[in-house]
The first five atom37 places (N, CA, C, CB, O) and aatype in JSON, in Angstrom:
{
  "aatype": [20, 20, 20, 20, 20, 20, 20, 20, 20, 20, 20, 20, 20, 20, 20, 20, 20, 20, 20, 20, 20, 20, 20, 20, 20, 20, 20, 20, 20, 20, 20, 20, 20, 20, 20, 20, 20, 20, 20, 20, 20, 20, 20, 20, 20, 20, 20, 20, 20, 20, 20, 20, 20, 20, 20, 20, 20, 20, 20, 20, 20, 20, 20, 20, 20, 20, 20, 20, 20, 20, 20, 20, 20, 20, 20, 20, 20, 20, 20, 20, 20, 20, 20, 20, 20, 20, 20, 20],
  "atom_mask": [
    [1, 1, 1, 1, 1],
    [1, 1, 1, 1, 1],
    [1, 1, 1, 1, 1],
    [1, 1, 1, 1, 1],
    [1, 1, 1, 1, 1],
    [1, 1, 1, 1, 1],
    [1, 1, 1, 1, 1],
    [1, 1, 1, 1, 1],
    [1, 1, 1, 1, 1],
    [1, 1, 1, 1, 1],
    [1, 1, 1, 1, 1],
    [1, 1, 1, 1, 1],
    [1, 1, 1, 1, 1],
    [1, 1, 1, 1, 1],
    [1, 1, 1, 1, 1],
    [1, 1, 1, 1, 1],
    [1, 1, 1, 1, 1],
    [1, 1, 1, 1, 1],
    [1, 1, 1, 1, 1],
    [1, 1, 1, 1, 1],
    [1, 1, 1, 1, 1],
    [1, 1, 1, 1, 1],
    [1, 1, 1, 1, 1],
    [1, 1, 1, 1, 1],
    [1, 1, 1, 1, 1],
    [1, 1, 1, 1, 1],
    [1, 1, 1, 1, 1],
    [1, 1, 1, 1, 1],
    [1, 1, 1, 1, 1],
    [1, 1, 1, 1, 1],
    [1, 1, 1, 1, 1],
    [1, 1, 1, 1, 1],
    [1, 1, 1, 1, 1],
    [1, 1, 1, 1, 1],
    [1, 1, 1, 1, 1],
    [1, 1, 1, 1, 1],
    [1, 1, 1, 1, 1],
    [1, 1, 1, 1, 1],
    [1, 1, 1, 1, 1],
    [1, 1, 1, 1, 1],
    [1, 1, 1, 1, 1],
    [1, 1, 1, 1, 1],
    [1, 1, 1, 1, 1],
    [1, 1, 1, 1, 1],
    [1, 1, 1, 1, 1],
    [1, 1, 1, 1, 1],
    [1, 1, 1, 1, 1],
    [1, 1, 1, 1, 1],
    [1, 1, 1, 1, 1],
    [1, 1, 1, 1, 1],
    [1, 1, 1, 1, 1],
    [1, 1, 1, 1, 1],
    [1, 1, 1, 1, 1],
    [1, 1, 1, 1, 1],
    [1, 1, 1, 1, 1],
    [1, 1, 1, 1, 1],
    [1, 1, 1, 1, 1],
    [1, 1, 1, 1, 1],
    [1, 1, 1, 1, 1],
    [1, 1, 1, 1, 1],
    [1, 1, 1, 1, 1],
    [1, 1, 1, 1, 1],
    [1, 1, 1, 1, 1],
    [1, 1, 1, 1, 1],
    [1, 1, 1, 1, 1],
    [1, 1, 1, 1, 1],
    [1, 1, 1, 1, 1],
    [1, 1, 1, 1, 1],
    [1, 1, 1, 1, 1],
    [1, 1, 1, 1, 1],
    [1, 1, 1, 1, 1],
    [1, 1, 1, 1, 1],
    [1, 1, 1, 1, 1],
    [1, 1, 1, 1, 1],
    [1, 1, 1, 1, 1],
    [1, 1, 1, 1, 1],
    [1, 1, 1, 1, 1],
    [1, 1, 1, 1, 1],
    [1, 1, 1, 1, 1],
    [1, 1, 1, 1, 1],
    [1, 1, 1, 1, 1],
    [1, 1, 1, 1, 1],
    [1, 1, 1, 1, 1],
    [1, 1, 1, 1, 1],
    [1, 1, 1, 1, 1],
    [1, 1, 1, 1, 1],
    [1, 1, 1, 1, 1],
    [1, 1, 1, 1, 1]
  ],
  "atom_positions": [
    [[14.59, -2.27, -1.65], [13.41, -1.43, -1.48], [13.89, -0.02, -1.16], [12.48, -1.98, -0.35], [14.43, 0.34, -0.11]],
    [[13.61, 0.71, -2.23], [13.75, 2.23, -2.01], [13.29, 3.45, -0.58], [12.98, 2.62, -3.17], [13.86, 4.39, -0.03]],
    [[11.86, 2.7, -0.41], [10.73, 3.12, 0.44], [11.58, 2.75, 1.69], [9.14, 2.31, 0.21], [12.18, 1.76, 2.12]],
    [[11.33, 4.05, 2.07], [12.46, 3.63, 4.13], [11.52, 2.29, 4.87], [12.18, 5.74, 6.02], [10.3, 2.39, 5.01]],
    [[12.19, 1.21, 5.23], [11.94, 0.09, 5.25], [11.52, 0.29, 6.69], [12.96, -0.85, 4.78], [11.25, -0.83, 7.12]],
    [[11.27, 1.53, 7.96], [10.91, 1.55, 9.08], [9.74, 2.22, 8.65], [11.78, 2.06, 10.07], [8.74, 1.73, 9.17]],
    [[9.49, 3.23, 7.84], [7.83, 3.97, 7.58], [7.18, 2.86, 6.95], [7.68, 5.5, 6.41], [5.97, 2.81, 7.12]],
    [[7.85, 1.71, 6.09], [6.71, 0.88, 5.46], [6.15, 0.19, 6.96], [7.35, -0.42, 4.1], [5.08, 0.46, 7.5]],
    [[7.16, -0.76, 7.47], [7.05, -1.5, 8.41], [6.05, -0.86, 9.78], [8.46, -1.79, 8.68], [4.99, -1.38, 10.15]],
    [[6.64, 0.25, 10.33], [5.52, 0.99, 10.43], [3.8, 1.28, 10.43], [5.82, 1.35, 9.93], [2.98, 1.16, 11.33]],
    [[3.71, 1.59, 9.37], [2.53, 1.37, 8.39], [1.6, 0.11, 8.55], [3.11, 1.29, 7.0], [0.41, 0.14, 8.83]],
    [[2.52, -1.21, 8.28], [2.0, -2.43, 7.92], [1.41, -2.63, 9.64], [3.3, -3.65, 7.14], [0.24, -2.98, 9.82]],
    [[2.08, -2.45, 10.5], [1.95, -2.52, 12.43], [0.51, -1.71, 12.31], [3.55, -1.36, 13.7], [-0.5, -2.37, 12.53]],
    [[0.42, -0.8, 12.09], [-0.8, 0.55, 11.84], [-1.8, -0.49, 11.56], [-0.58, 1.92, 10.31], [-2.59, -0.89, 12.42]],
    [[-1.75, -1.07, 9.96], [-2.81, -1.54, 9.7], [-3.29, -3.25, 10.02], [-2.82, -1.15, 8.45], [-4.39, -3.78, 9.85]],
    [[-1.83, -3.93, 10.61], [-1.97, -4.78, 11.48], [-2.99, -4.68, 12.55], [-0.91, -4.88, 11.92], [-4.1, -5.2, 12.43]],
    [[-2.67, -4.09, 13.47], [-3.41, -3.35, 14.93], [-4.9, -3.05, 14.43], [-2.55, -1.6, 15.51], [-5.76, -3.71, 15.01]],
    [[-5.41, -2.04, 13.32], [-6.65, -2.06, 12.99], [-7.56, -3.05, 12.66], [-6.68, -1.47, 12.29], [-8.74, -3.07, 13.02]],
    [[-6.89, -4.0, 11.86], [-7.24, -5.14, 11.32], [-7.79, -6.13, 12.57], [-6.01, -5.68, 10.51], [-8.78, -6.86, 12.56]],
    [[-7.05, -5.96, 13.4], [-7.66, -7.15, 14.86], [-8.54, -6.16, 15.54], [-6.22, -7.84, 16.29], [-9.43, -6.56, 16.3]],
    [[-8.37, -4.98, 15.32], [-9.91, -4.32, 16.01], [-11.2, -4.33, 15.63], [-9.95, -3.08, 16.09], [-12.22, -4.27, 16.31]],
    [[-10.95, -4.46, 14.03], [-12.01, -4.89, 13.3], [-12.51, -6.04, 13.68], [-11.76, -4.95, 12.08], [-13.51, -6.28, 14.35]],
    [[-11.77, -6.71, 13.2], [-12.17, -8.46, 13.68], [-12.88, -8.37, 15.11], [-10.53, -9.63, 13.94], [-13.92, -9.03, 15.07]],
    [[-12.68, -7.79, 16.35], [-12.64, -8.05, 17.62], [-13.94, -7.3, 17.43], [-11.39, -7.64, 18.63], [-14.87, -8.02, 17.8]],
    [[-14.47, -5.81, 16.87], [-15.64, -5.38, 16.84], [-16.72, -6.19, 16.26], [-15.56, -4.34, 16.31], [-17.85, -6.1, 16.73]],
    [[-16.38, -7.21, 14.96], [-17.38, -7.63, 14.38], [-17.76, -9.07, 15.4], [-17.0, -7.81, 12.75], [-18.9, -9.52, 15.55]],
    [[-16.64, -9.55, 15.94], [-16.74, -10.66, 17.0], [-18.1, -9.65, 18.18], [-14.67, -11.07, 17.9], [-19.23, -10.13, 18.27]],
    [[-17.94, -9.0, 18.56], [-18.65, -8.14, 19.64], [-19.53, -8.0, 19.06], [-18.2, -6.92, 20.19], [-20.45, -8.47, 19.72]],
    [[-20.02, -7.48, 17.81], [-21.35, -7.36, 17.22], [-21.44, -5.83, 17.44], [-22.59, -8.32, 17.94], [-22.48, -5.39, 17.93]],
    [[-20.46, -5.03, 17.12], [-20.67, -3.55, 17.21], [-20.92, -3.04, 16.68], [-20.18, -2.91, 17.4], [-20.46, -3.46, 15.62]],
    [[-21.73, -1.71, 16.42], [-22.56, -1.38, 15.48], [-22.05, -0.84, 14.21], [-23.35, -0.6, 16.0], [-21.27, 0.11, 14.24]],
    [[-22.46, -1.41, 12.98], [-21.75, -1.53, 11.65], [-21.49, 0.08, 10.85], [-22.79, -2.58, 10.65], [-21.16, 0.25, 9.68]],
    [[-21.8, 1.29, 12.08], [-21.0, 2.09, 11.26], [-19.99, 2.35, 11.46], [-21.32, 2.97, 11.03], [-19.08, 2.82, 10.76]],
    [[-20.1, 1.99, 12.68], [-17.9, 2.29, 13.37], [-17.54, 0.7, 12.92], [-17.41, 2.6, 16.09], [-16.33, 0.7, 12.68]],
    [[-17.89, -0.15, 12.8], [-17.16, -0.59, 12.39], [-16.54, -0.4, 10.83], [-17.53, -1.47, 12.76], [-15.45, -0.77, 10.39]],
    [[-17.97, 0.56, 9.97], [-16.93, 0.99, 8.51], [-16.18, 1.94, 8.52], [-17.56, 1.35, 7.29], [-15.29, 2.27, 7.73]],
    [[-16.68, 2.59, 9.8], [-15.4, 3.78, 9.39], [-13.92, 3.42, 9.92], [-15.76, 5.39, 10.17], [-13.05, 4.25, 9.64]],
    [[-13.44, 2.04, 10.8], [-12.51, 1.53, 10.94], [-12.19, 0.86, 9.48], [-12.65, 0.78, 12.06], [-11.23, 1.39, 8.91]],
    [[-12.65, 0.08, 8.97], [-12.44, -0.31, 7.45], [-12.05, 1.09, 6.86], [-13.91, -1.0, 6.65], [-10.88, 1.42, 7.02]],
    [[-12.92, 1.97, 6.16], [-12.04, 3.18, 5.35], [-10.8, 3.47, 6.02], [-12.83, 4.63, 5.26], [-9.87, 3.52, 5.21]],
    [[-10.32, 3.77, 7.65], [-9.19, 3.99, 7.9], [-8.59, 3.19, 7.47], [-8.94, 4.17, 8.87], [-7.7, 3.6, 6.72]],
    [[-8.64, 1.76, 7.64], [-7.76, 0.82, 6.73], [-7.01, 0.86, 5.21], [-8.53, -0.14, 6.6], [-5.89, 0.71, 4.73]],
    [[-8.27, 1.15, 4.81], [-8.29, 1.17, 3.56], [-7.16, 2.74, 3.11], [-10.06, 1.16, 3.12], [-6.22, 2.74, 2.32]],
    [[-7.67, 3.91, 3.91], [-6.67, 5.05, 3.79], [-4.56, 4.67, 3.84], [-7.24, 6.08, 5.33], [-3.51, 4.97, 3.26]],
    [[-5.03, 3.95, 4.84], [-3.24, 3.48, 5.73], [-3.24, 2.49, 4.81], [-2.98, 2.8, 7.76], [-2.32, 1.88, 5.36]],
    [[-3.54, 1.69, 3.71], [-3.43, 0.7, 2.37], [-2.91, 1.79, 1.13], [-5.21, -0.14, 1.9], [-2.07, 1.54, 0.27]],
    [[-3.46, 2.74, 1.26], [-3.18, 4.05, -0.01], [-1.72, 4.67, 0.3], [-4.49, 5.58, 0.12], [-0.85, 4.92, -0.53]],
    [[-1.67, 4.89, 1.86], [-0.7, 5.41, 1.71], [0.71, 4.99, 2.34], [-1.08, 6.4, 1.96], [1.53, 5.69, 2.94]],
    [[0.74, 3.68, 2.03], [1.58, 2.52, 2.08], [2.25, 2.3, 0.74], [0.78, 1.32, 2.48], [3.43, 2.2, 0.41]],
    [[0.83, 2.25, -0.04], [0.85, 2.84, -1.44], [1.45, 3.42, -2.29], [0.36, 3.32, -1.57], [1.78, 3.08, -3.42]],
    [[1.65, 4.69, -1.52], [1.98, 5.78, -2.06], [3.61, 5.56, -1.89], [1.24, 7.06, -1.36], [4.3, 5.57, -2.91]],
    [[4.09, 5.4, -0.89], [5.16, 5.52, -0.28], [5.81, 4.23, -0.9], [5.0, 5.66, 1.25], [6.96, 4.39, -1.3]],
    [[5.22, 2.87, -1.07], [6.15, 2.21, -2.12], [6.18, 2.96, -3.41], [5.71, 0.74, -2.45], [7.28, 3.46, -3.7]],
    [[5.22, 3.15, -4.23], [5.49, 3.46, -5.29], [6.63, 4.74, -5.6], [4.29, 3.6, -5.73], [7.44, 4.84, -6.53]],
    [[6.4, 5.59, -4.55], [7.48, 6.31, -4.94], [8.74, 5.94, -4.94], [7.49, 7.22, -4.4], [9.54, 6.31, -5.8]],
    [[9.05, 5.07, -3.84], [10.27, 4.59, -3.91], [10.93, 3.95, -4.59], [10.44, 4.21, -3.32], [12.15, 3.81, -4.58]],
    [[9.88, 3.33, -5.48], [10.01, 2.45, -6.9], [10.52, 3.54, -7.42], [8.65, 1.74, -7.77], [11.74, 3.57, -7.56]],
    [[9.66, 4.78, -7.88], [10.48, 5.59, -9.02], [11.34, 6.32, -8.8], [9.9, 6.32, -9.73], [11.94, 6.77, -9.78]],
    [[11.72, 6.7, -7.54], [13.01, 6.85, -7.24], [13.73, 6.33, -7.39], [13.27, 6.99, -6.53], [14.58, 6.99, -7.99]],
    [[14.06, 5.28, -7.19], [14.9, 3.93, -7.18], [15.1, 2.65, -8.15], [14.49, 3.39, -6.19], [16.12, 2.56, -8.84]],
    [[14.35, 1.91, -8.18], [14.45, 0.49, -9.18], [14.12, 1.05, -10.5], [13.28, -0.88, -8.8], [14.48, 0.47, -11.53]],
    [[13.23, 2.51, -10.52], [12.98, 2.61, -11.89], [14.36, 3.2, -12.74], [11.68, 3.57, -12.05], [14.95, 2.79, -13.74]],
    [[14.61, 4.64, -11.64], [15.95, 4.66, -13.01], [17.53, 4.13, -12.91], [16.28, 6.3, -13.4], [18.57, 4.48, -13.45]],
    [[17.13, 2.94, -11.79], [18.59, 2.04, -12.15], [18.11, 0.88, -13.21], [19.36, 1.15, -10.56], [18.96, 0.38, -13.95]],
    [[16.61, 0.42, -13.28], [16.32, -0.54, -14.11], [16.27, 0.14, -15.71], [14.94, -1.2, -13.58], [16.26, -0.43, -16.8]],
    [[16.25, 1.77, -15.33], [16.09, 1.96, -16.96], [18.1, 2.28, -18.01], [14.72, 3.91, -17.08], [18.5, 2.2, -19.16]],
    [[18.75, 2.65, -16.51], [20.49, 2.83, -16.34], [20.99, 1.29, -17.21], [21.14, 2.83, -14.16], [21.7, 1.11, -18.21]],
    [[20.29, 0.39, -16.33], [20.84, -1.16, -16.64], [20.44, -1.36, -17.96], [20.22, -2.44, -15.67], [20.47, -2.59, -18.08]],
    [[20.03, -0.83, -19.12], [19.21, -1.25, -20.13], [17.71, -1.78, -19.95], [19.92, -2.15, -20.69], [17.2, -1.87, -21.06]],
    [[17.13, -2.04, -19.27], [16.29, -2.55, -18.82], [14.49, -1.85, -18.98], [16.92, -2.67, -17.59], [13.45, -2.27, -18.48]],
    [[14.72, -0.71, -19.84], [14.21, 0.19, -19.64], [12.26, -0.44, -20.22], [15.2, 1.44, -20.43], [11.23, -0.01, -19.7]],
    [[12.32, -1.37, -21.22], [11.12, -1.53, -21.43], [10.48, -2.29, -20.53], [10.95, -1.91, -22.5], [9.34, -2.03, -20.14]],
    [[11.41, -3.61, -19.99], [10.72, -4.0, -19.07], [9.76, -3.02, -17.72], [11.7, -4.78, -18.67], [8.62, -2.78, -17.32]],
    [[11.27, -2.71, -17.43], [10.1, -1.27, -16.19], [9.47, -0.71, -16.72], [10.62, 0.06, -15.35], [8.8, -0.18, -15.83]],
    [[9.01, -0.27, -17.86], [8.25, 0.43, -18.12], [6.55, -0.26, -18.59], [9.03, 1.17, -19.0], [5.51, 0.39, -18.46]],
    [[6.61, -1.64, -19.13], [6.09, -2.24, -18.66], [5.01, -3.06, -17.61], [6.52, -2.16, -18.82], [3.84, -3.42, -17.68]],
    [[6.77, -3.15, -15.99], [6.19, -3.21, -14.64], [5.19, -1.93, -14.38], [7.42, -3.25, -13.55], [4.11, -2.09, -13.8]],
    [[5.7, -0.5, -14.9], [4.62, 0.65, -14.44], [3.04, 0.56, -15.01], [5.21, 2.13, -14.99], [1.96, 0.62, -14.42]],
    [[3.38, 0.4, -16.32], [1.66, 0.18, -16.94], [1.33, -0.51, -16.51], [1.16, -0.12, -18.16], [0.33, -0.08, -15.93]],
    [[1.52, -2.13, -16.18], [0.85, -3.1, -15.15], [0.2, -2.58, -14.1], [1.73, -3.95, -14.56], [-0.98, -2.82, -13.82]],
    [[1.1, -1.72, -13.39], [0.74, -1.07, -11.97], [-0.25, 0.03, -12.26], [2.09, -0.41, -11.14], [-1.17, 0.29, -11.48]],
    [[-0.08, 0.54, -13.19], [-1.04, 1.92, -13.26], [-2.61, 1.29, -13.73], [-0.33, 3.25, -14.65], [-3.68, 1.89, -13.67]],
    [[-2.34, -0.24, -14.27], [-3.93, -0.84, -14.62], [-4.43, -1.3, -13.68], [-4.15, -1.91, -15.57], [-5.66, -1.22, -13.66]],
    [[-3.69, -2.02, -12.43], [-4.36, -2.18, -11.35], [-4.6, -1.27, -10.88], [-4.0, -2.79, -10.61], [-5.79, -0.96, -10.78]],
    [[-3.72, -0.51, -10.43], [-4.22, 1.08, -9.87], [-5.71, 1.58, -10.29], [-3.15, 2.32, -10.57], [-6.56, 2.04, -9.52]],
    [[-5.83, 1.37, -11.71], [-7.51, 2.51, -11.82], [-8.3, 0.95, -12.08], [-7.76, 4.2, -13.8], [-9.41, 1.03, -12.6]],
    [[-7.74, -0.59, -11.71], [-9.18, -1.27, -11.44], [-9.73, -1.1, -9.73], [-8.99, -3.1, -11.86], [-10.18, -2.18, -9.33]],
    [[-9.75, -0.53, -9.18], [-9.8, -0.11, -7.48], [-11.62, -0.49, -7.7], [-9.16, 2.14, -6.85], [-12.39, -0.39, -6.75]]
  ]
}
């Protein structure tokens, strides 16, 4: 993994921690607009988790996978990713 393996890890703790606040607000019955605007923060710290793998992909696995011969496959893995990407 290209992506510094303490900012992902990081990150994942971030949206760990939110994730049980959510839960713990909807357990409480708290009122459903803080509880969405805890969801969009989620959802933000998911993007840019995001962001930060993918770059590290193309920094990294992409141009040693395209070095190794390998080049259609990754290229490939990217269009895959770029179709999930715009089914959001």
């Amino acid at each position: 993994m290209q992506a510094n393996k303490q900012d992902v890890l990081k990150r994942l703790n971030y949206i760990e921690g939110h994730l049980g606040g959510i839960r713990k607000m909807v357990e409480e019955d708290k009122y459903c607009v803080d509880i969405l605007r805890q969801t969009y923060a989620v959802r933000k710290a998911i993007e840019k988790l995001e962001s930060l793998l993918v770059e590290g992909h193309l920094h990294g696995c992409v141009p040693e996978g395209i070095a190794s011969g390998n080049g259609e496959a990754i290229i490939e893995e990217l269009v895959q990713l770029y179709n999930l990407a715009g089914n959001r």
